[in-house]
C-alpha positions in Angstrom: 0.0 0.0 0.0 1.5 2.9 -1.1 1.0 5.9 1.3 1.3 9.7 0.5 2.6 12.1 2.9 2.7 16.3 2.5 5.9 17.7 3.4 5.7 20.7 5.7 8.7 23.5 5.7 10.8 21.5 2.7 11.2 22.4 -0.9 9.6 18.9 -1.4 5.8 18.7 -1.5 5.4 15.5 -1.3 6.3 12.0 -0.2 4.8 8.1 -1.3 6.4 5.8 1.0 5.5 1.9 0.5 6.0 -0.2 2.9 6.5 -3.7 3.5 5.8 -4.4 7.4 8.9 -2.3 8.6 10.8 -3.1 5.5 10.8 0.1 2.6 9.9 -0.8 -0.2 9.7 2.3 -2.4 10.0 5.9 -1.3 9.4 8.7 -3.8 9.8 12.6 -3.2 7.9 15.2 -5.2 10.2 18.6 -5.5 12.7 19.3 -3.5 16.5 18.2 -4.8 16.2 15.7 -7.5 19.5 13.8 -6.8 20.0 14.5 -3.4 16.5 12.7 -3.1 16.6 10.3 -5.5 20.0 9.1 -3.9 18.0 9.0 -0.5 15.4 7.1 -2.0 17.6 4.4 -3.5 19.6 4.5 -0.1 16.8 3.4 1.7 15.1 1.1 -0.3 15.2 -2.6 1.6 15.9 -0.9 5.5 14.4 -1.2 8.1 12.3 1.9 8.8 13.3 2.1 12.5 17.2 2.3 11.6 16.0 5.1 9.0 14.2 7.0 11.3 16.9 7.0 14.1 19.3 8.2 11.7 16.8 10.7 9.6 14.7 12.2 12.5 15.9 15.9 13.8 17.9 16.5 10.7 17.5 19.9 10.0 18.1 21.7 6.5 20.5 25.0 7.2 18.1 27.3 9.9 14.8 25.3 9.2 13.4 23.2 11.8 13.3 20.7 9.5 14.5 18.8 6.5 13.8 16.0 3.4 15.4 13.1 5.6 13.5 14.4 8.6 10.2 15.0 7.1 10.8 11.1 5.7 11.2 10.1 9.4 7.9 11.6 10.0 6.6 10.0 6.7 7.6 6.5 7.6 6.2 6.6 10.7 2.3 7.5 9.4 3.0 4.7 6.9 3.2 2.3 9.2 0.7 3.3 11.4 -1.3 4.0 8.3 -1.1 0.3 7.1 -1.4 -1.4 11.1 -4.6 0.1 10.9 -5.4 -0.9 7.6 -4.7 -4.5 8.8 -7.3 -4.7 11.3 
């Protein structure tokens, strides 16, 4: 199931996460930089979310409070929750 998250304070808009339990599947950004996030999404592909998200989650992007690899954090998270749910 392929889940879509909206980026908030990032040049991307927009992320599809799929997941596979906690494995990633397939994570695509919309916006944002093109081969600094493609390279991120072909990094990822086959982890385990929870070693992505302990390494992704408070990175922030120069002064912003956030960036891409955090906002995936947050986006792997709601996936996952998204598609527990989905299973009961």
């Amino acid at each position: 199931m392929a889940y879509e998250y909206k980026t908030q304070g990032t040049c991307s808009r927009k992320i599809t996460v799929e997941l596979d339990g906690k494995t990633i599947k397939d994570v695509q950004f919309e916006g944002g930089c093109n081969g600094n996030l493609s390279g991120i999404s072909k990094l990822v592909k086959g982890m385990d979310m929870d070693f992505v998200i302990e390494r992704f989650a408070g990175n922030k992007c120069g002064n912003r409070p956030t960036s891409c690899p955090d906002q995936l954090a947050h986006a792997l998270q709601e996936a996952y929750a998204a598609q527990q749910a989905a299973q009961q």
